[in-house]
C-alpha positions as CSV (number, residue, x, y, z in Angstrom):
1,X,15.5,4.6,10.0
2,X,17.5,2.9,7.1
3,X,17.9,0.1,9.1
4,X,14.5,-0.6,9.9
5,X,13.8,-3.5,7.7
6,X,10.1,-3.3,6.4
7,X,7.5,-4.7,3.7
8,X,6.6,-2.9,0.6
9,X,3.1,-1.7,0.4
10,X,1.2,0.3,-2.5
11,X,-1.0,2.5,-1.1
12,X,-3.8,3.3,-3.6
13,X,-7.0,5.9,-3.7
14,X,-9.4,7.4,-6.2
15,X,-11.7,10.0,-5.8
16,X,-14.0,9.4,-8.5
17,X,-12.2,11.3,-11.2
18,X,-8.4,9.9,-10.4
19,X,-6.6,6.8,-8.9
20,X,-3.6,7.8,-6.5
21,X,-1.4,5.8,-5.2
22,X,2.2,5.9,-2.9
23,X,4.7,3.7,-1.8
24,X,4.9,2.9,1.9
25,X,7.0,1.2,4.4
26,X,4.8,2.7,7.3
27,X,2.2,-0.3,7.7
28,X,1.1,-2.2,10.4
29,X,-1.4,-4.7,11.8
30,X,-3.8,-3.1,14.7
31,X,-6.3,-5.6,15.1
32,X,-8.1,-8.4,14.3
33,X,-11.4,-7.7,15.1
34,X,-12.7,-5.3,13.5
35,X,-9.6,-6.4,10.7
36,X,-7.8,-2.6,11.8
37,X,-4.4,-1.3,9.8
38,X,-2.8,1.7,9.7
39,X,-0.9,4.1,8.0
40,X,1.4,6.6,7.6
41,X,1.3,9.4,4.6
42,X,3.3,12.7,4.5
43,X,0.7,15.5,4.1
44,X,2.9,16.9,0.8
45,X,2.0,13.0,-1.0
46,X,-0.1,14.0,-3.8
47,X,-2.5,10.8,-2.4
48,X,-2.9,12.1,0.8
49,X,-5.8,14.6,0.4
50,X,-7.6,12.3,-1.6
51,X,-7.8,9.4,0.7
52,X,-8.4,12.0,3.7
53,X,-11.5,13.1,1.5
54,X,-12.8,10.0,-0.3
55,X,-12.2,8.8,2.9
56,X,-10.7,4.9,1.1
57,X,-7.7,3.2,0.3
58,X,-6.0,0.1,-0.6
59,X,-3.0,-1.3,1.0
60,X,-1.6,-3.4,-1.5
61,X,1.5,-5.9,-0.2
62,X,3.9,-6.3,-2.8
63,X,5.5,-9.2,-4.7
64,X,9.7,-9.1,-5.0
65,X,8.0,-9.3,-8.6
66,X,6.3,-5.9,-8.8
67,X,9.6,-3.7,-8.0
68,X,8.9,-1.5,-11.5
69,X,5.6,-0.9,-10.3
70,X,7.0,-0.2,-7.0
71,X,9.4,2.0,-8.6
72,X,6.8,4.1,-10.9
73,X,5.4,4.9,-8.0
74,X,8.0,5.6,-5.4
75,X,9.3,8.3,-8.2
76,X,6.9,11.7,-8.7
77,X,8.8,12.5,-12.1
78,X,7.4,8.8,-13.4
79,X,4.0,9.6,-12.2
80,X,2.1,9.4,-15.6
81,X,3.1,5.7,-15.5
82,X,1.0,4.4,-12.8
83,X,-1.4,2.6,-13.1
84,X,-0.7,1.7,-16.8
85,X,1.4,-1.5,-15.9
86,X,-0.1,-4.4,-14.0
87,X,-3.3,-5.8,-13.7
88,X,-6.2,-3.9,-11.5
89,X,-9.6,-4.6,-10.3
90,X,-11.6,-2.5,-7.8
91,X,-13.7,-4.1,-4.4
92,X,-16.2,-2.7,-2.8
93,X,-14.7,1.0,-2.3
94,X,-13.5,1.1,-5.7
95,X,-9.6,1.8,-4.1
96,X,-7.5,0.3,-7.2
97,X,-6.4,-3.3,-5.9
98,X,-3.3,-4.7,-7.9
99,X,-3.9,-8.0,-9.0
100,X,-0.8,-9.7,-8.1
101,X,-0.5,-8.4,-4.7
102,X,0.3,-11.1,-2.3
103,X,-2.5,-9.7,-0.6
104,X,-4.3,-6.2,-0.7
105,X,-6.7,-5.0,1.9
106,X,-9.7,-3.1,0.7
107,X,-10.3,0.0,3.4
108,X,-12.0,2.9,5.0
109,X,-10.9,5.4,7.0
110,X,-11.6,5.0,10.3
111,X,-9.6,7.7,12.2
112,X,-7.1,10.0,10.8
113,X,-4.4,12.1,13.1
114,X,-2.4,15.0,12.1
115,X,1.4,14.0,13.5
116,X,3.6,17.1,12.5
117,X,4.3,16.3,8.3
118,X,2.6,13.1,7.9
119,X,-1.8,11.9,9.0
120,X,-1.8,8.4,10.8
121,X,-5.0,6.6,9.1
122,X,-6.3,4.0,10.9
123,X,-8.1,1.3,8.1
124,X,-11.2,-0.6,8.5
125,X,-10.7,-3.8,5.8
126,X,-13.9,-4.4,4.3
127,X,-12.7,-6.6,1.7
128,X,-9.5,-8.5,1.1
129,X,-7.9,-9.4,-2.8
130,X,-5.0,-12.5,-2.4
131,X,-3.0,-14.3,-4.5
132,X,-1.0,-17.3,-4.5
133,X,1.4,-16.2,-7.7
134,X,4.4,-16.1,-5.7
135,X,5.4,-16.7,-2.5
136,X,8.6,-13.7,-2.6
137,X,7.6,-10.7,-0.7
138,X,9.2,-7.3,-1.4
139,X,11.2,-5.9,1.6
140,X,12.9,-2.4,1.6
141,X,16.3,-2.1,3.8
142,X,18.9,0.4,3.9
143,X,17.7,2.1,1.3
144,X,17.5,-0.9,-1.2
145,X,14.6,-3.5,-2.5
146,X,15.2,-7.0,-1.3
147,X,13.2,-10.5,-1.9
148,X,12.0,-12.4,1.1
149,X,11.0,-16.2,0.1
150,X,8.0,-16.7,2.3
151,X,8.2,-20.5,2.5
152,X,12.0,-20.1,4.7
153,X,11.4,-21.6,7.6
154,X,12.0,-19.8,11.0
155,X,14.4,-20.4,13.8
């Protein structure tokens, strides 16, 4: 799976009385219509119960920029350090939404299913949070953080 080249995506909750949040690879596009994504948490994340039961999250898509926040939140020893670097603002499910996301999608749960250690979540986006800061995307491949400038031009 090392190989599979992927973008970076914070994954953020709250349930009221805490923001969550996760690091994830596992993100995709389902649809356009209603705006559909979906993801992947293992059941042991300490953010997984509480976007099962608040039933929101945030998919944030990260800047090469943010790798230290990445990294605060990838770790589970540096988790008293979230949230206290970067700029946040809430939308309309109050899911923190980092402000220098390239873009972050504002979501509900729409379905959730149990797949042995990790829940598939499929999101709803009611709201959407861009950016134009930067134009880098963060990328993770074999096993390392990468930069992808945005304005290359394809084949």
């Amino acid at each position: 799976m090392r190989k599979l080249v992927s973008g970076v995506s914070l994954i953020t909750s709250t349930d009221g009385t805490q923001r969550v949040g996760l690091i994830a690879t596992a993100v995709n596009s389902v649809s356009v219509a209603p705006p559909t994504l979906l993801i992947c948490v293992n059941q042991q994340a300490s953010a997984h119960d509480v976007i099962r039961n608040s039933g929101i999250a945030a998919i944030n898509i990260l800047r090469s920029a943010d790798r230290e926040i990445a990294d605060s939140f990838s770790d589970s020893s540096r988790r008293d350090e979230r949230f206290m670097k970067g700029d946040w603002r809430t939308l309309a499910t109050r899911a923190p939404i980092l402000e220098t996301s390239l873009v972050a999608f504002d979501c509900k749960v729409a379905r959730s299913l149990e797949h042995h250690s990790h829940t598939i979540f499929l999101l709803e986006a009611i709201d959407v949070w861009t950016t134009e800061k930067s134009c880098e995307a963060l990328i993770y491949a074999n096993k390392e953080y990468r930069a992808m400038d945005l304005r290359t031009t394809a084949l």
